[in-house]
C-alpha positions in Angstrom: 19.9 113.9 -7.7 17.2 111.7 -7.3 17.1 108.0 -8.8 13.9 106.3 -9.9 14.6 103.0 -10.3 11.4 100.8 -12.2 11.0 97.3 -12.2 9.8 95.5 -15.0 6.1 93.7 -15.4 5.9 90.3 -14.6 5.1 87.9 -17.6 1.2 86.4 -17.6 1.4 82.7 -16.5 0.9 80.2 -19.5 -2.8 78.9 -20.6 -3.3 75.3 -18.6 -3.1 72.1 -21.5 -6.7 70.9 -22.5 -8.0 68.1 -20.6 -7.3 64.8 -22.8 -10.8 63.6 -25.1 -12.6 60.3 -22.7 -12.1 57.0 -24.3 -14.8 55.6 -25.9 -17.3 53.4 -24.0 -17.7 49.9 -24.9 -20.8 49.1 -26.5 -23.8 48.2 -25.0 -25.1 44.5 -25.2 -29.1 45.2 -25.7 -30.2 41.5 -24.7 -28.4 41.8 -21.2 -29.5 45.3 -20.4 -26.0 46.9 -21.4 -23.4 44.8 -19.5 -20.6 43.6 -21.3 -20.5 40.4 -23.6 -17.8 38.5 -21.9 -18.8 35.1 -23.8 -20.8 32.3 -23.0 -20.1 30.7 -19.2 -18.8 27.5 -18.7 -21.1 25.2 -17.2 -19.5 23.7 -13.0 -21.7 20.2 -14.3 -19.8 17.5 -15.3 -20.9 16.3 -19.2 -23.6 13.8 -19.2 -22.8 10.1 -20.0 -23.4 9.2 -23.4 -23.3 5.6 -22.9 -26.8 5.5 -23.2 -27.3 3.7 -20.0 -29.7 4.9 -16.9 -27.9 6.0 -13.8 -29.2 2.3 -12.5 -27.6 0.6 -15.0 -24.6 2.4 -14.9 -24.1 1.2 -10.2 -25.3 -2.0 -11.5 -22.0 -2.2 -13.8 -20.0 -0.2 -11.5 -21.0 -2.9 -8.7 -20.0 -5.8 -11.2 -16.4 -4.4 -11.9 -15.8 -3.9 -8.0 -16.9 -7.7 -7.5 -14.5 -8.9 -9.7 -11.9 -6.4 -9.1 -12.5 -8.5 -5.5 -11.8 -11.7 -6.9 -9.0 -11.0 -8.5 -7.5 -9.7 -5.5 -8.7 -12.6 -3.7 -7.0 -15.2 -5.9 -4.2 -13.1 -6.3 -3.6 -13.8 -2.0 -4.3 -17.1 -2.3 -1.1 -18.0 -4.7 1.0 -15.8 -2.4 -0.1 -17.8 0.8 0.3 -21.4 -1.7 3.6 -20.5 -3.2 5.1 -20.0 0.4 3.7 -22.8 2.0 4.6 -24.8 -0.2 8.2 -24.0 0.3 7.5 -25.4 4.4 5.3 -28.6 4.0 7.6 -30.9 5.6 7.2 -28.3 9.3 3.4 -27.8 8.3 3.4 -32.1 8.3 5.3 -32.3 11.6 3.0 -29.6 12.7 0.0 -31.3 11.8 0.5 -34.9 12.6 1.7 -34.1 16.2 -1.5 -32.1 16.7 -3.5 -34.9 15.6 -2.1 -37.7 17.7 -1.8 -35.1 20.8 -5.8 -34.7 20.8 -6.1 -38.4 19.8 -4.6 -39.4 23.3 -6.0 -36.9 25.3 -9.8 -38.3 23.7 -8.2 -42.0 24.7 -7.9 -41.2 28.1 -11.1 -42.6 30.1 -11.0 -41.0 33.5 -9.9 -37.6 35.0 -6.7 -38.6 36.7 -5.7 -40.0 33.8 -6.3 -36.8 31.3 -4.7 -34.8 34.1 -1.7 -36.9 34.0 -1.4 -37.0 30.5 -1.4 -32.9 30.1 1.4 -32.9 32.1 3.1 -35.2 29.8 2.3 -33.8 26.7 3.0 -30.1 28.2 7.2 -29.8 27.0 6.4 -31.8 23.5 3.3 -28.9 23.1 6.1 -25.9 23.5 8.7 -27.9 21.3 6.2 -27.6 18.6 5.2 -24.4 19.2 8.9 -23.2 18.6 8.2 -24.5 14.9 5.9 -22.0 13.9 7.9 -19.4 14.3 10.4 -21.0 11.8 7.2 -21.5 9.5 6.8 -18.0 9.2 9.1 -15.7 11.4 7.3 -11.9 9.7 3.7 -13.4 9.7 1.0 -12.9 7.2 2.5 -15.4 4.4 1.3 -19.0 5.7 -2.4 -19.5 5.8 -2.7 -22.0 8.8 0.1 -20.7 11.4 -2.5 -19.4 13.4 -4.9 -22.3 13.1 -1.9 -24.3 14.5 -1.4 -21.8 17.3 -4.7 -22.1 18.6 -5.0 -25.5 18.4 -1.5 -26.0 20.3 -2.8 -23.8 23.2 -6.1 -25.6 23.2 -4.5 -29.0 23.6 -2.1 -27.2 26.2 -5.0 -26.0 28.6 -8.6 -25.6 27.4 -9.2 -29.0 25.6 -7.6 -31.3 28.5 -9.6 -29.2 31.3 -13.0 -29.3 29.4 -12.3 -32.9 28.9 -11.4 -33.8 32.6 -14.6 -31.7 33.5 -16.7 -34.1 31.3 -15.8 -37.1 32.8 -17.6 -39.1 35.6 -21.0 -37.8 34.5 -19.9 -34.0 34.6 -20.6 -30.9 32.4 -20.0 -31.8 28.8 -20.6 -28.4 27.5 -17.8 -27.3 27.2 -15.7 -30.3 25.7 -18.1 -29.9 22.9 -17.4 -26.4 22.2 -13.3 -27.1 22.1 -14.1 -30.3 20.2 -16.2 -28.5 17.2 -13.3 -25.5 17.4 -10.5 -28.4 16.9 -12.6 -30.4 14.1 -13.0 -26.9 12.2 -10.1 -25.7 11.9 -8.5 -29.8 11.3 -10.8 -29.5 8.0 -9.0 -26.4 7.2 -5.8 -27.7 7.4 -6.6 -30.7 5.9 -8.1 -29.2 2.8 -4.9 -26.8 2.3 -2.1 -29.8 2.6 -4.7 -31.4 -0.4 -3.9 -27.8 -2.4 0.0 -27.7 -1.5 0.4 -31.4 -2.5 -1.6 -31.5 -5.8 -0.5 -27.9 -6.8 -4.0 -26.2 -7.2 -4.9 -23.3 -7.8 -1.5 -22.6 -9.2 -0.2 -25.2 -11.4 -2.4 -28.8 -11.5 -0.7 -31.5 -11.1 2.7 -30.4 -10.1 3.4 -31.6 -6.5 4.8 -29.0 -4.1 8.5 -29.0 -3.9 9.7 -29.8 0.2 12.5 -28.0 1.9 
C-alpha cells in the first residue's frame, strides 16, 4: 500500500505596522528667515554708568579715593611705629645721646693721629651700643629709626673717622662732607621723632609717652 503523506500550507507573514505620522515642525520666524525664536540675547557689555559722569570724571574720582585710601594707610603705619617706640624711649635716648657725643669728639679732635687714636677708643663703646638695638626691636619693621641708628653707629665706627683723618692737614675734604650731611640728616630725623614720642602726636596730644 502506498502512503501519501501532505503537508500543510504555510501561513502568509503578517502586514508590517505603518510608519508613525512626523512631528510637526516648529514654526517658522518670518523676520529671521525661518530659524527659531530662542529670545532676545543677552548683551557680554557691562551696563553703562548712570552716574551721569564722563569716563574722565569718573579716573578723576577713582584717582581721589586711591589718594586717600593712601593716606589712610600711611597714618595708620605711623601710630603703629609711635605706639611701639614709645614703649622703648629710654634705649632710643641712650641710643641717641651716645651717638651724639661720639661724633662730637671725633669733630673735636684737630689732627690725624689724634682722630686715629680716638676710633680706637670709641671702637668697644660703638659695639656695646650696637647690642641695644637689637633689644629695641628684635623682629624689625616696628621702630622707625633702628636703622637710622645702625648706620650712623657704623659710620662713626669706620667711614666718618677715616674721611675725617683724610681731611686733616690740608687733605681731601670731600668726602667728610658727604658723611657729615648723611649724619646731620638722619640726626633731624631722630630728633623730630623723640619730639612726637614725647608730646604724644599724632596719637593722643599732650599725653607724654610712658618709658619702660
Amino acid at each position: 500500500m502506498t502512503v501519501v503523506v501532505g503537508c500543510a500550507k504555510e501561513a502568509p507573514p503578517a502586514p508590517a505596522p505603518a510608519p508613525a505620522a512626523p512631528a510637526p515642525a516648529a514654526p517658522a520666524n518670518a523676520a529671521d528667515g525661518g530659524a527659531t525664536d530662542a529670545g532676545p540675547k543677552k548683551s557680554k557689555l557691562a551696563p553703562a554708568p548712570t552716574d551721569g559722569l564722563s569716563l574722565a570724571e569718573r579716573m578723576e574720582r577713582r584717582k581721589a579715593s586711591d589718594a586717600k585710601l593712601a593716606a589712610q594707610l600711611a597714618a595708620d603705619e605711623l601710630q603703629r611705629l609711635l605706639d611701639y617706640d614709645r614703649t622703648k624711649v629710654k634705649l632710643h635716648e641712650q641710643v641717641f645721646t651716645f651717638i651724639k657725643k661720639t661724633r662730637a669728639a671725633l669733630d673735636a679732635a684737630k689732627t690725624k693721629a689724634a682722630v686715629e687714636s680716638l676710633q680706637q677708643k670709641q671702637a668697644k663703646a660703638i659695639v656695646a651700643t650696637g647690642k641695644k638695638l637689637q633689644t629695641i626691636d628684635p623682629k624689625g619693621g616696628n621702630s622707625n629709626v633702628v636703622t637710622d641708628y645702625d648706620v650712623m653707629l657704623n659710620s662713626l665706627a669706620n667711614d666718618y673717622p677715616e674721611a675725617l683723618a683724610a681731611s686733616l692737614d690740608g687733605g681731601d675734604k670731600q668726602g667728610i662732607t658727604e658723611q657729615r650731611a648723611e649724619l646731620d640728616r638722619r640726626t633731624k630725623k631722630i630728633d623730630d621723632w623723640m619730639k612726637q614720642l614725647k608730646t604724644g602726636k599724632p596719637g593722643k596730644p599732650g599725653k607724654p609717652a610712658k618709658r619702660k
